[in-house]
N, C-alpha and C positions, 0 to 999 in steps of 0.2 A: 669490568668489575674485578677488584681483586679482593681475596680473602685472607685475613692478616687473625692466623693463630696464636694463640698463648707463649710467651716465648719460656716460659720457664713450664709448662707444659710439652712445650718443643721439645726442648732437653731433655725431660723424662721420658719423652718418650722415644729419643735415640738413645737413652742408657737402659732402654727394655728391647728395641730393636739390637740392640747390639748381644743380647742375650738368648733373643728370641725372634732373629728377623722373619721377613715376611718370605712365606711357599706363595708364589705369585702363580694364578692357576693359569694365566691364559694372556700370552703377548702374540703380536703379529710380526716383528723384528724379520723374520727368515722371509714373511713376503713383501715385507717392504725393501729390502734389500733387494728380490729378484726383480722389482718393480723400477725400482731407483739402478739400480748397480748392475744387473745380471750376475748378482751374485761375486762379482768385482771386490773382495773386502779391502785391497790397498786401496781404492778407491771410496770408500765409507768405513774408514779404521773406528772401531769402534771403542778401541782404546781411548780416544781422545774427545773433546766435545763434537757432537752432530747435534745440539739443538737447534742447526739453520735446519735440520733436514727429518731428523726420527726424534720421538719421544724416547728412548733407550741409545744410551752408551754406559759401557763400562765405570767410568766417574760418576754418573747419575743414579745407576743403581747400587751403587756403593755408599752414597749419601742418602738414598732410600733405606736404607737395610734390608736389602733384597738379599736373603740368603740360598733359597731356591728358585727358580724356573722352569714352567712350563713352555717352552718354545712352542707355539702352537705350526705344526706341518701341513696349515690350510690352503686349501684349491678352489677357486670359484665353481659353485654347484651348476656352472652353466657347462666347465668340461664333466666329461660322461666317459666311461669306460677304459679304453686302455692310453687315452689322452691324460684322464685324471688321475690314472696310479701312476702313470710317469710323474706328471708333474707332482706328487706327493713325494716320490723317490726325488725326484731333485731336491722340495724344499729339506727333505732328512738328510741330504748332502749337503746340504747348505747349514744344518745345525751340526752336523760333525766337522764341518770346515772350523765353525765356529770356535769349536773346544780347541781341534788343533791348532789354529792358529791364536787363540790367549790360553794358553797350556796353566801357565801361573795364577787365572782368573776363573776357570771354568771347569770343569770335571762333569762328565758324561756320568747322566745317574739314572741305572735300571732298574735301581731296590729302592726299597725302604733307608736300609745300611748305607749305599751307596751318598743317599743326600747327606745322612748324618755324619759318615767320612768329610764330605765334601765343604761341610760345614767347621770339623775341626781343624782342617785344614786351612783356613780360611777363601779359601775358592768358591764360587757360586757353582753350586748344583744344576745342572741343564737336563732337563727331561723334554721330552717329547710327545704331544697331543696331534692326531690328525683330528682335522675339524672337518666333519661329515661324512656320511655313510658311502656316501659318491666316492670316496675313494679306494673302494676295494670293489668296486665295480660288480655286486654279486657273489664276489667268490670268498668264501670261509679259508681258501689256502691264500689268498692274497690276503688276508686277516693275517694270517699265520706268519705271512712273510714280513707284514707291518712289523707285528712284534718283533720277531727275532731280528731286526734293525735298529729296535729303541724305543718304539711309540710303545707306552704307557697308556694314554686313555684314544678313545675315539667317540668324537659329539657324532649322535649318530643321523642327524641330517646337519644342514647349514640352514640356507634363506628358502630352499626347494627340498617339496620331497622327498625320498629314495623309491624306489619300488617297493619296499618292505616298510617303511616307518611315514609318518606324521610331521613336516614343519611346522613350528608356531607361525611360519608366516607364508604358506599356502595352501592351497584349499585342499579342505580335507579328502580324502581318497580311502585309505585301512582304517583309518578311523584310528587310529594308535600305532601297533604291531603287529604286520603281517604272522603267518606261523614262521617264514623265513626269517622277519625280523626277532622273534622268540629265539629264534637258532641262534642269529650272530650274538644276543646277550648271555644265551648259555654259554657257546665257544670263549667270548672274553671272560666269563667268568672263570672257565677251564684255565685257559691262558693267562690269568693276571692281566688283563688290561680294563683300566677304569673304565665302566659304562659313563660315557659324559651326556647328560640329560640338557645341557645349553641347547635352545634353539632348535630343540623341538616341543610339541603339540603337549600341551599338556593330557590329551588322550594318550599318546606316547611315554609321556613320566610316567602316567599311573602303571601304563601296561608295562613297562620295565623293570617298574619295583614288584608291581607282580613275580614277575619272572626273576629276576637276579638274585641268586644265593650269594653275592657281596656287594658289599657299600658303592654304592652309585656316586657321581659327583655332579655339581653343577657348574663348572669351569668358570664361567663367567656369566651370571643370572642375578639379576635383584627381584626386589617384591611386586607383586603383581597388587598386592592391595597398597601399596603405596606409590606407585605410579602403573596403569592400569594399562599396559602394551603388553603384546602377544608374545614378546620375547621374555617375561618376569614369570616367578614361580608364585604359584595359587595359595592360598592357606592350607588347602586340604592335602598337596604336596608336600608342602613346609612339616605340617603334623604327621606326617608317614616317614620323617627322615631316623628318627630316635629308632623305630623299629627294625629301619635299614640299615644303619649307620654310617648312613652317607653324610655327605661333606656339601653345602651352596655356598659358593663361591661369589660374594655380590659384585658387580659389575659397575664400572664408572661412567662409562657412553650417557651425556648426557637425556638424550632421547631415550633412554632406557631408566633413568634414576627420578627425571623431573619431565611432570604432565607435562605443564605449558613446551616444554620443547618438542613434543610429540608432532604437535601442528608445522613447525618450523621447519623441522628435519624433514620432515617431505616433502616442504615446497623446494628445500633449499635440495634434496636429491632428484624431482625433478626438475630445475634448475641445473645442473651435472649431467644430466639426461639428454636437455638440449643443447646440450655445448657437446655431445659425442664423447662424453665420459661416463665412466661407474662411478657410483654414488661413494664407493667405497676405494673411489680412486687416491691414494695418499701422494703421489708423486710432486715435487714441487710446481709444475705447471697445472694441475689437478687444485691443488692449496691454494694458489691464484685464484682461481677461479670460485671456491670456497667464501676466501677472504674477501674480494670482489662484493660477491652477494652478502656476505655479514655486515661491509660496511654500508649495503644500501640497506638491510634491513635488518637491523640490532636483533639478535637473538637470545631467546629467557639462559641466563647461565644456571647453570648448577653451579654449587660449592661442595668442598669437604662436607661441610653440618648434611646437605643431601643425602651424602652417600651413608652418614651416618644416621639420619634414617630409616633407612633401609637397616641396617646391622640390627639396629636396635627394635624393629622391628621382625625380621629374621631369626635375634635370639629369642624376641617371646614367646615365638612360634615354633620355633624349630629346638630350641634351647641351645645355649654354648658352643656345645661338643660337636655342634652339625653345620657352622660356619665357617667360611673365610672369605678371601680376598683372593679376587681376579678380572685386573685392572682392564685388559681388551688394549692396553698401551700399543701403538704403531698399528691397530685393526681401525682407529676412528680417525675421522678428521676435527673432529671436537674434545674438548675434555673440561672437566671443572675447575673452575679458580681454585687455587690449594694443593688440587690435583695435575697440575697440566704435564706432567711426564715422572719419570718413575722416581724420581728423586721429593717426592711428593709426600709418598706414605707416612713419614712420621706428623705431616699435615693432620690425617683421618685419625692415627694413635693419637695425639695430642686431643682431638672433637671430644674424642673417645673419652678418654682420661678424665677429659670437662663433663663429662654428661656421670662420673662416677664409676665408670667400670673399672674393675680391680683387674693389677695387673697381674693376676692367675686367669682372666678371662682374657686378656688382649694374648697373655703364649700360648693359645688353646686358638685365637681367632687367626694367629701370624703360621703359628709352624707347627704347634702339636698335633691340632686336629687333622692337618693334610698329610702327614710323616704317618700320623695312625690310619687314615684312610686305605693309603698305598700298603702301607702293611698288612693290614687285614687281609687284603685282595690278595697279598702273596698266599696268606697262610689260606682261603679258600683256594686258590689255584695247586696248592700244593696236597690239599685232599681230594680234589677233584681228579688231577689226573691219573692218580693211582686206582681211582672206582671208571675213569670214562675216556674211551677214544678222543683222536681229533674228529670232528665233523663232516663227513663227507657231504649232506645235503648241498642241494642244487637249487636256486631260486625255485628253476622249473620243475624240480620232485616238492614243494611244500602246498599241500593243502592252507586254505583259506583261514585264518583262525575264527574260533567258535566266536569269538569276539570282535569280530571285523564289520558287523554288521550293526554295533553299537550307535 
């Protein structure tokens, strides 16, 4: 199936990206690279075309108008403890490699200020998200350490529980937020680092916004009332964001934006299963085996119009100021007609454009509301630490929350 937008739409909508390109919340580039390359960059230059290989290169997100980046620093929630914070530490090597090696393209960004530099500069802005709680393995100084390395937010589970928090897609246990889980959201909030709400329990969302004195994010999440998976955010979420002033980020992963692929994508990951792969294996021999099964059994596409929506959905709910975009690019092996790698985006601006939104809405959905997110959090972070320590609690010192019993 392919999706064929407006072309005088098109154009408007790279001469509004060009003003206001996209804060993309959530790529997987640093594990597909350790997956593909071992982290090898003359071997995956990303200066140059890789669409035999990744959804993201340097040309592609250039023709996207991708002006910032979340480099997502995920680890499969199957390593645990001091396996998982290494391997987190490698992927954050592997996004400073990054910068330093396209120095002219790329600029390391720990502010708010830092994007906006990075921006007049004309360089993409690179920030850093660990994806899941699994990665600081219980300890609030390994939080600590995150930070002071670059990670910006952390989704605080993945596909599996933590000890302290809720998956949207394993059975429930806290029921939301341990009290330890309360802890690590106060700690990021002390610290400036974005509480990311992706890919957990919607018991979890709630019990966060409870607790977070700053804007929360949704890295990569679409609507749960418009395609009804465990991994989309609820209406009664969406209506609690204006009072947080967080930011949902909607997500492109087919199985996540359109029912009918709901059924698909599970045959097709147990199919990955029994070949001795992860379902979320992107590897070229992995893609084989993918493409293999699509072409014996056609799978429902998603398009741009999809993903939009979801937005258009998201803002009636959430309003405006509490959206954006974050594609999951190089984290799937599927993508939408319109959408299928990051050079895509002025595809969804253009839907957009067609469906009427004004383009004081689309610089609020690209770049303002994510730049004002990360700020906020600085200036809570920066009254906080003047009233409160770092965190010493201990998994094993936290009583049971009053709430765990829900």
């Amino acid at each position: 199936m392919t999706y064929v937008a407006d072309p005088a739409m098109v154009e408007r909508a790279r001469a509004l990206l060009a003003e206001h390109p996209v804060v993309d919340g959530h790529n997987d580039l640093p594990w597909a690279l350790r997956e593909q390359v071992a982290y090898d960059l003359d071997r995956r230059d990303v200066a140059v075309d890789q669409s035999a290989f990744l959804h993201t290169d340097l040309p592609r997100m250039r023709a996207g108008g991708v002006g910032a980046q979340f480099w997502s620093v995920y680890v499969p929630s199957d390593l645990a403890g001091d396996a998982a914070v290494s391997a987190t530490l490698e992927q954050i090597d592997c996004v400073r490699a990054l910068v330093e090696h396209y120095p002219d393209q790329l600029r390391l960004a720990l502010t708010a200020d830092d994007v906006e530099a990075a921006r007049a500069e004309g360089r993409i802005a690179s920030l850093l998200g660990a994806e899941g709680g699994h990665s600081i393995a219980c300890s609030l100084a390994t939080l600590r350490a995150l930070y002071a390395l670059g990670v910006r937010y952390m989704t605080l589970t993945h596909n599996d529980n933590t000890p302290w928090a809720d998956s949207a897609t394993d059975e429930p246990a806290a029921h939301g937020l341990t009290a330890f889980g309360e802890e690590v959201v106060r700690e990021m909030n002390r610290l400036g680092m974005l509480v990311d709400l992706s890919h957990v329990s919607a018991d979890t969302m709630r019990d966060a916004l409870r607790v977070s004195r700053a804007p929360v994010v949704f890295s990569h999440s679409s609507s749960r009332a418009v395609c009804d998976h465990p991994r989309n955010i609820p209406d009664d979420v969406l209506e609690r964001l204006p009072a947080n002033g967080g930011v949902a980020m909607a997500t492109f992963v087919p199985k996540f934006v359109l029912p009918e692929a709901i059924a698909w994508t599970r045959a097709a990951d147990e199919n990955m299963r029994a070949q001795g792969l992860h379902p979320l294996d992107t590897t070229p021999e992995a893609m084989e085996v993918q493409r293999a099964y699509e072409a014996a059994n056609p799978r429902p596409v998603a398009t741009a119009a999809t993903v939009a929506d979801h937005l258009d959905h998201m803002r009636e709910v959430a309003g405006i100021d509490h959206i954006g975009i974050g594609g999951d690019y190089d984290g799937t092996a599927f993508t939408p007609a319109g959408l299928e790698d990051v050079s895509g985006y002025p595809n969804l601006i253009a839907e957009l454009l067609g469906r009427g939104w004004g383009e004081a809405d689309i610089a609020k959905l690209t770049w303002q509301n994510a730049v004002r997110v990360l700020r906020d959090a600085e200036d809570v972070a920066r009254g906080l630490r003047g009233t409160e320590r770092p965190s010493i609690m201990r998994i094993t010192d936290a009583e049971p929350s009053q709430d765990a019993t829900r």
